[in-house]
N, CA, C and O atoms as a printed pandas DataFrame, in Angstrom:
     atom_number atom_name residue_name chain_id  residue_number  x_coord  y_coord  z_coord
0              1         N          UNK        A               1   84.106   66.643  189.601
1              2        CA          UNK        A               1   84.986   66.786  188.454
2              3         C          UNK        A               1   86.384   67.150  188.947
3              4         O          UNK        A               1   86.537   68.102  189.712
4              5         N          UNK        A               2   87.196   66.560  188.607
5              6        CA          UNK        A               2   88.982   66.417  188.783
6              7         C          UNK        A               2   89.917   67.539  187.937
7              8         O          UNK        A               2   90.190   67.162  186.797
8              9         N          UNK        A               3   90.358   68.630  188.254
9             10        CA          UNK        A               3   91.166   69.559  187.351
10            11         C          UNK        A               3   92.257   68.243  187.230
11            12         O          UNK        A               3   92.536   67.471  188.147
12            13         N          UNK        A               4   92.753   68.215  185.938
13            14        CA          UNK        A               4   94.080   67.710  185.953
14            15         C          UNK        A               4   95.172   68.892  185.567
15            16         O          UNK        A               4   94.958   69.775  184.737
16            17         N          UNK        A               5   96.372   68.732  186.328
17            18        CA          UNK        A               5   97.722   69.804  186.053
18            19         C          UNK        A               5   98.055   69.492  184.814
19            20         O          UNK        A               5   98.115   68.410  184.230
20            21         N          UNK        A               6   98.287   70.693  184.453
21            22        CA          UNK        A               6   98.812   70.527  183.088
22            23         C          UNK        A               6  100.529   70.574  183.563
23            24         O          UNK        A               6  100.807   71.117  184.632
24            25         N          UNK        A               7  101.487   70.053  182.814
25            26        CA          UNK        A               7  102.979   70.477  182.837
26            27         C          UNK        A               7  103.388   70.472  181.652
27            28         O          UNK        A               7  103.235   69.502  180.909
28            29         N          UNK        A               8  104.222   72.037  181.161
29            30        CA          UNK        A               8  104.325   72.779  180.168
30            31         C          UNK        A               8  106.106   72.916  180.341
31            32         O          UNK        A               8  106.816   73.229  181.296
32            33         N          UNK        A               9  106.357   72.577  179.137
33            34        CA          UNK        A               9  107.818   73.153  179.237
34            35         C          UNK        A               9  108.536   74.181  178.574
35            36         O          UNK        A               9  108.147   74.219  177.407
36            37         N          UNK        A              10  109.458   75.077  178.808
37            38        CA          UNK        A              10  109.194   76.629  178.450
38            39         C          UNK        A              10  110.399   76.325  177.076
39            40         O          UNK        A              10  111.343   75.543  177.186
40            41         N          UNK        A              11  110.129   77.034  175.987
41            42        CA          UNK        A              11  110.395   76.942  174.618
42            43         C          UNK        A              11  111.729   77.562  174.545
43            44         O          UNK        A              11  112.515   77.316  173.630
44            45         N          UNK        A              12  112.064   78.647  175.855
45            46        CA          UNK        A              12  113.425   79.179  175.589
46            47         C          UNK        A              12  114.359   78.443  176.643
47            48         O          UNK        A              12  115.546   78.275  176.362
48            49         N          UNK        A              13  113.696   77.884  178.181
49            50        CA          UNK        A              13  115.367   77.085  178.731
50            51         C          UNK        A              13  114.952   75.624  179.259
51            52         O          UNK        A              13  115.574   75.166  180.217
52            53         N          UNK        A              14  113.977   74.920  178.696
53            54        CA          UNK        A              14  113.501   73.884  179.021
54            55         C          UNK        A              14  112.770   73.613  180.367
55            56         O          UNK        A              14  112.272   72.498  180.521
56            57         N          UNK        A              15  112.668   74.515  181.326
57            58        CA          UNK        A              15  112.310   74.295  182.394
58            59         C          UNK        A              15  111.182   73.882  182.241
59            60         O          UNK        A              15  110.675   74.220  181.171
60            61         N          UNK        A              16  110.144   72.843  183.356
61            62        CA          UNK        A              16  109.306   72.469  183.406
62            63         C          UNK        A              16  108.488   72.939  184.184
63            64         O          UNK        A              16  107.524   72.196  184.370
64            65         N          UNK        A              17  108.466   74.463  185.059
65            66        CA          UNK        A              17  107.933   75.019  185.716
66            67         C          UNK        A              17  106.814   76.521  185.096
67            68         O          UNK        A              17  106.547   77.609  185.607
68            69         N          UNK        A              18  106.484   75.973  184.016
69            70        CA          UNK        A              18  105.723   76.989  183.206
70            71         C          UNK        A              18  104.070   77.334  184.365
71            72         O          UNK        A              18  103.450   76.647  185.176
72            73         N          UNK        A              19  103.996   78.069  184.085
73            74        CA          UNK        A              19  102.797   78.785  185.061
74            75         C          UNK        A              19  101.548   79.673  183.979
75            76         O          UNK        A              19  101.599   80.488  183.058
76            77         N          UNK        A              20  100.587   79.011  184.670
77            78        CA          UNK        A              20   99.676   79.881  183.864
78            79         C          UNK        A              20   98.900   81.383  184.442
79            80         O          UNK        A              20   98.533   81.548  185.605
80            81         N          UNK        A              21   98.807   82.067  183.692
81            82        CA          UNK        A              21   98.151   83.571  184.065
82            83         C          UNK        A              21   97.191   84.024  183.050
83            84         O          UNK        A              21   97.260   83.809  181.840
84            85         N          UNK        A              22   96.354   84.630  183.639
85            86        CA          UNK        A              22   94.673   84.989  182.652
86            87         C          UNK        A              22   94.548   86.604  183.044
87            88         O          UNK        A              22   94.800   87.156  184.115
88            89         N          UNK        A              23   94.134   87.084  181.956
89            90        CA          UNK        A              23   93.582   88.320  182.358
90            91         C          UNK        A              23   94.729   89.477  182.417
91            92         O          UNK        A              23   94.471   90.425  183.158
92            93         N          UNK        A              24   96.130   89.501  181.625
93            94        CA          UNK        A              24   96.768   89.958  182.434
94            95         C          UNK        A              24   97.178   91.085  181.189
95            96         O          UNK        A              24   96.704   90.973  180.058
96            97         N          UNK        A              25   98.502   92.609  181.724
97            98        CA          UNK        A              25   98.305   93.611  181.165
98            99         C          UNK        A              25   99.559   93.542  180.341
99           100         O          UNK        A              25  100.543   93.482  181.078
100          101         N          UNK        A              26   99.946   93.525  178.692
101          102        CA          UNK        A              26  101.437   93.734  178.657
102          103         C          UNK        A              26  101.370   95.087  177.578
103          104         O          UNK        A              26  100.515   95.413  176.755
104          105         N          UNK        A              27  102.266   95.516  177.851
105          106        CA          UNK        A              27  102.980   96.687  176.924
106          107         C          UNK        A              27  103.815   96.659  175.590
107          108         O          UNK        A              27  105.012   96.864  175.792
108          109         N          UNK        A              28  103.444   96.438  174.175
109          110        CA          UNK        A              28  104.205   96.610  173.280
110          111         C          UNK        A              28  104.849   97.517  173.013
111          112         O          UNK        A              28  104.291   98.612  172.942
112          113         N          UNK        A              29  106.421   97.394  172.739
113          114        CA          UNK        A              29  106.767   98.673  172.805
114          115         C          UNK        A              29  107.820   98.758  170.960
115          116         O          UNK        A              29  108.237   97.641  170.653
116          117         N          UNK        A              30  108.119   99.686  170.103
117          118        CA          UNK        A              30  108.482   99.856  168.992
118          119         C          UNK        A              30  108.847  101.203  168.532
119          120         O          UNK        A              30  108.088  102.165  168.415
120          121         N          UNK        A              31  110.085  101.148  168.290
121          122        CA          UNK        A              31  110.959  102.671  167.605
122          123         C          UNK        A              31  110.233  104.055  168.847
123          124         O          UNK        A              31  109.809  105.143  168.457
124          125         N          UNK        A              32  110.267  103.647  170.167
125          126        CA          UNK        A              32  109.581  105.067  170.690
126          127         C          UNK        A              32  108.105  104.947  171.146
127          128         O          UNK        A              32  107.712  105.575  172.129
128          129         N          UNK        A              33  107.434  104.281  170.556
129          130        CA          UNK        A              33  106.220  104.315  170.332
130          131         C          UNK        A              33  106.036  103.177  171.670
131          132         O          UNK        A              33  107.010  102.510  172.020
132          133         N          UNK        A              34  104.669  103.036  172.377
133          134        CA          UNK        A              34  104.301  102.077  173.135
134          135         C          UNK        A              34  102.528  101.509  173.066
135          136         O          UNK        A              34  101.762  102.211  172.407
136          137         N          UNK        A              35  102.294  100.982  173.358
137          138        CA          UNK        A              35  100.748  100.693  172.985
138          139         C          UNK        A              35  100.295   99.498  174.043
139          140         O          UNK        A              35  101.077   98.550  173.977
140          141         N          UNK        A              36   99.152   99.298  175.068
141          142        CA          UNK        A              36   99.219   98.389  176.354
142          143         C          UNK        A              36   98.077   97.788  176.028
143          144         O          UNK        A              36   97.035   98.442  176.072
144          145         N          UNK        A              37   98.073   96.955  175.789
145          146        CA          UNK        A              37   97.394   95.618  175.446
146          147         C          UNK        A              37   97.050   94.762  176.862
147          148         O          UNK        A              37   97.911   94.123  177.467
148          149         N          UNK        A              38   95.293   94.886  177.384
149          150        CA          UNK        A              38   95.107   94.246  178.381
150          151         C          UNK        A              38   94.040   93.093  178.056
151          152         O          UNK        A              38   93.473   93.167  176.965
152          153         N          UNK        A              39   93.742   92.099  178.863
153          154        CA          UNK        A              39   93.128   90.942  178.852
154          155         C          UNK        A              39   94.131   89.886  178.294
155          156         O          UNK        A              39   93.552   88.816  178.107
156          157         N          UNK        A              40   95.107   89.861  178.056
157          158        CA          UNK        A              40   95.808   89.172  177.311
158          159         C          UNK        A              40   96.235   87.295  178.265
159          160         O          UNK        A              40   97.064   87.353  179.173
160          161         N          UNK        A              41   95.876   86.486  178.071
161          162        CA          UNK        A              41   96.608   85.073  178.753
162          163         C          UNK        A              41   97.143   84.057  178.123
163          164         O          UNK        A              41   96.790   83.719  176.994
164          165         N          UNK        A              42   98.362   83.276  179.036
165          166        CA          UNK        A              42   98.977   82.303  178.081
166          167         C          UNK        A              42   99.900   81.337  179.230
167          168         O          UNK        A              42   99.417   80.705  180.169
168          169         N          UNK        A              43  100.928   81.402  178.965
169          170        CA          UNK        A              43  101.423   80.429  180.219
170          171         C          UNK        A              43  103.273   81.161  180.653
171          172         O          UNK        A              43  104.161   81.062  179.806
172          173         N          UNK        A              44  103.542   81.818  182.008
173          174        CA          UNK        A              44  104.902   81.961  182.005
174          175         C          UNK        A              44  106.060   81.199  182.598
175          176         O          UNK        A              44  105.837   80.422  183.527
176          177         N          UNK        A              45  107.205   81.353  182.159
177          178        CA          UNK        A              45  108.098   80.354  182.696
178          179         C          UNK        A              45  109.050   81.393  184.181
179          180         O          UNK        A              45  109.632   82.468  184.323
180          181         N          UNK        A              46  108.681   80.207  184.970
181          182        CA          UNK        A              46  109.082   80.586  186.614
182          183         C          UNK        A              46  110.406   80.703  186.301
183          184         O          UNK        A              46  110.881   81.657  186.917
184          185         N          UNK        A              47  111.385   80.030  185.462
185          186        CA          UNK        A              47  113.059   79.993  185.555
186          187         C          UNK        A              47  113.376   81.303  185.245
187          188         O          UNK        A              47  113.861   82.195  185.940
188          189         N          UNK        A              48  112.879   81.263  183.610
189          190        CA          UNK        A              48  113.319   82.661  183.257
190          191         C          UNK        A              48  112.606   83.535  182.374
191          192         O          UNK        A              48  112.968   84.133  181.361
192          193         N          UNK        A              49  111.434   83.473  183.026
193          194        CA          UNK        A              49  110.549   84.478  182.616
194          195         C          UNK        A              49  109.856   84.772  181.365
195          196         O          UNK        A              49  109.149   85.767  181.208
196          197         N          UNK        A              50  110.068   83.916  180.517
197          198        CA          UNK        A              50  109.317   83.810  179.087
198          199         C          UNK        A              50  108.450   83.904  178.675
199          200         O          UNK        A              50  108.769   83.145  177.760
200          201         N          UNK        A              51  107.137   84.250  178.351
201          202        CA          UNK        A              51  106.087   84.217  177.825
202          203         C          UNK        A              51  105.390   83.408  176.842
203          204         O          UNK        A              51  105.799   83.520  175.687
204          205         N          UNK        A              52  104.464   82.650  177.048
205          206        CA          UNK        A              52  103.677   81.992  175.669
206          207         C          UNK        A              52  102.412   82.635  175.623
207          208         O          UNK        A              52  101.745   82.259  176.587
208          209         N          UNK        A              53  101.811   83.432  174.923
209          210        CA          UNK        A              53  100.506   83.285  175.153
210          211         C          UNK        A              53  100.036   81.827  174.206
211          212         O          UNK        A              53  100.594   80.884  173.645
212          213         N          UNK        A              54   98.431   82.423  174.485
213          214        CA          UNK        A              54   97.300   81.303  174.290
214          215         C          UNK        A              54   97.311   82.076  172.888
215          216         O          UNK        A              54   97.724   83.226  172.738
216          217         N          UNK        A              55   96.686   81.094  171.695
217          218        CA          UNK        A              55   96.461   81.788  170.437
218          219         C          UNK        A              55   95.876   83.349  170.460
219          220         O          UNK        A              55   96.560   84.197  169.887
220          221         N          UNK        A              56   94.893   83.670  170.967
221          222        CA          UNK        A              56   94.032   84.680  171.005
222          223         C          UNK        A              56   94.832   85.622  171.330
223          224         O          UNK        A              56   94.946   86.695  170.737
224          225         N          UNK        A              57   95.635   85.141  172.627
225          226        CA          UNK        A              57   96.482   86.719  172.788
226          227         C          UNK        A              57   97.619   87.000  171.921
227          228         O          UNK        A              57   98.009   88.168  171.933
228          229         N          UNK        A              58   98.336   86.032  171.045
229          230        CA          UNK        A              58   99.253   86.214  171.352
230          231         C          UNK        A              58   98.616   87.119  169.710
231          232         O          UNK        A              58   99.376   88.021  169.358
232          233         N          UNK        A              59   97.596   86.947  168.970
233          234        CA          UNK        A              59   96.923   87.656  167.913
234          235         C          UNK        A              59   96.703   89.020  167.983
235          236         O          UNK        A              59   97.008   89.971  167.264
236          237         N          UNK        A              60   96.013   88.867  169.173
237          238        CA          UNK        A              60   95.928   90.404  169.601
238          239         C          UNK        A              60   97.470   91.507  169.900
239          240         O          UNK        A              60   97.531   92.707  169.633
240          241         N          UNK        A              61   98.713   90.553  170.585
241          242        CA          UNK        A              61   99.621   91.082  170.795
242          243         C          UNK        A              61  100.489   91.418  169.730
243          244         O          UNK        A              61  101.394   92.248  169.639
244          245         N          UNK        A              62   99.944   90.467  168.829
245          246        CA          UNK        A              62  101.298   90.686  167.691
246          247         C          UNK        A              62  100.233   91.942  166.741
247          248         O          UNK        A              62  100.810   92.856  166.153
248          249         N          UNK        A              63   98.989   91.855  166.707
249          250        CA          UNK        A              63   98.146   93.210  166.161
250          251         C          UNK        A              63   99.121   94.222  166.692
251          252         O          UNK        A              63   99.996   94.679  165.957
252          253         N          UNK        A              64   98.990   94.605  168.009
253          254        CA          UNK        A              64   98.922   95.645  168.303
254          255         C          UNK        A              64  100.647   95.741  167.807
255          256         O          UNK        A              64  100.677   96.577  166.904
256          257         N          UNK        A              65  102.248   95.131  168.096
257          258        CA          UNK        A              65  103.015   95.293  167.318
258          259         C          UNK        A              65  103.178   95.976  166.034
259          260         O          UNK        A              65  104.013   96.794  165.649
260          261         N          UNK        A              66  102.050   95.367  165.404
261          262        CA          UNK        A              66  102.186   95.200  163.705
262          263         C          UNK        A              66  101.334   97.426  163.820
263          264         O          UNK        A              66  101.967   98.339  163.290
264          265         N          UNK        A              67  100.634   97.561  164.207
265          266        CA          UNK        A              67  100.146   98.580  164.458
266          267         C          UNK        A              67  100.701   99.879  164.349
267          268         O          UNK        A              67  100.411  100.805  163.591
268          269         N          UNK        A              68  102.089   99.721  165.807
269          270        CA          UNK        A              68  103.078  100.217  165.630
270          271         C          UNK        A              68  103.864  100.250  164.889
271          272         O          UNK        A              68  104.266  101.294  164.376
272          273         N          UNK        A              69  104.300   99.093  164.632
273          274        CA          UNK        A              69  105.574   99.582  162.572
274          275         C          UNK        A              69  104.554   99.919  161.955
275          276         O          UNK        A              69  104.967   99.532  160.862
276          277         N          UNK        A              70  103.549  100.320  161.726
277          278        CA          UNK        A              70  102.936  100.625  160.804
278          279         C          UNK        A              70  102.959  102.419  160.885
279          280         O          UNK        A              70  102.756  103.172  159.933
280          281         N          UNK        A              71  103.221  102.754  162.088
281          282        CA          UNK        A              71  102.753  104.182  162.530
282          283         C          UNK        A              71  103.978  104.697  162.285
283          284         O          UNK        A              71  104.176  105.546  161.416
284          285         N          UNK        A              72  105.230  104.022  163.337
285          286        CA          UNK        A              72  106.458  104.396  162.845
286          287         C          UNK        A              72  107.203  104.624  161.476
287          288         O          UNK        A              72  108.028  105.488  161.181
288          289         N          UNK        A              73  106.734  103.715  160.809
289          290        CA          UNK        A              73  106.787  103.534  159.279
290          291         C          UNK        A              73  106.116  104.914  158.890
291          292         O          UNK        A              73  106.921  105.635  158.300
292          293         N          UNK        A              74  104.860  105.486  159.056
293          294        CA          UNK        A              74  104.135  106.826  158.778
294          295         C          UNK        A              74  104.650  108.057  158.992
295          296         O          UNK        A              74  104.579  109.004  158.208
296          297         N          UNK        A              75  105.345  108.040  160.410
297          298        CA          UNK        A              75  105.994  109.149  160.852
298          299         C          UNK        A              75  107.129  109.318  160.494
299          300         O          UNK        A              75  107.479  110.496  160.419
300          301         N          UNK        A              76  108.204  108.193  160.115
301          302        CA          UNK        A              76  108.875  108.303  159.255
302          303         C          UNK        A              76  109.273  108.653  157.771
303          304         O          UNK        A              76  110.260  109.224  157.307
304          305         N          UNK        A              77  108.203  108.132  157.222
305          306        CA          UNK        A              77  107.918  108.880  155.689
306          307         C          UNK        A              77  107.372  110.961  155.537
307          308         O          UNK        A              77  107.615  111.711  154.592
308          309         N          UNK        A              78  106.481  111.351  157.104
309          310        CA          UNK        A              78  105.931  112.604  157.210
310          311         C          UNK        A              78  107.686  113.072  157.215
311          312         O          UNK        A              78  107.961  113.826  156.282
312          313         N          UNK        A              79  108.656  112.780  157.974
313          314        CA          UNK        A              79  109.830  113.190  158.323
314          315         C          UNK        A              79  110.325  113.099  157.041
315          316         O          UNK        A              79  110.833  114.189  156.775
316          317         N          UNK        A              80  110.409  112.476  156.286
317          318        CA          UNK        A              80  111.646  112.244  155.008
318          319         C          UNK        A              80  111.025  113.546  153.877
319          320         O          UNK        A              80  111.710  114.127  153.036
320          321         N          UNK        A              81  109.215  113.822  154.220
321          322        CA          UNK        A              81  109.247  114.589  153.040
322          323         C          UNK        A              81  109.201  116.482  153.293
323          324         O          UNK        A              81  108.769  117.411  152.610
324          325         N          UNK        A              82  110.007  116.365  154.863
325          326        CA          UNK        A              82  110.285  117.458  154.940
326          327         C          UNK        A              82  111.258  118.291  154.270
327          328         O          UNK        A              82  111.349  119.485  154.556
């Protein structure tokens, strides 16, 4: 059986040197707050560094985002009704 290369071109500077990575660790970060999101894969761009994930992560990544405004949003309201 034959892998065929995939060639991916990156969404923010056109380069055609997109690279794929599995398994890997990123850090959301929001108003202070941080939250590290691991297993995450998708494809990065060698020029300038961009990120795509694969559907799955990029679900999980934008969860864990959405997580954070949600908390910040909380701690902000505990603050206002001081």
């Amino acid at each position: 059986m034959t892998t065929r290369s995939v060639i991916r071109s990156c969404a923010a500077c056109g380069d055609k040197r997109m690279v794929r990575f599995e398994d890997q660790r990123f850090t959301v970060a929001h108003d202070g707050l941080r939250k590290t999101v691991d297993g995450l894969s998708g494809w990065r761009c060698k020029a300038c560094d961009e990120i795509a994930f694969d559907a799955e992560s990029a679900r999980r990544y934008a969860a864990a985002g959405d997580a954070l405004v949600i908390e910040a949003r909380k701690r902000q309201q505990k603050e206002l009704k001081r």
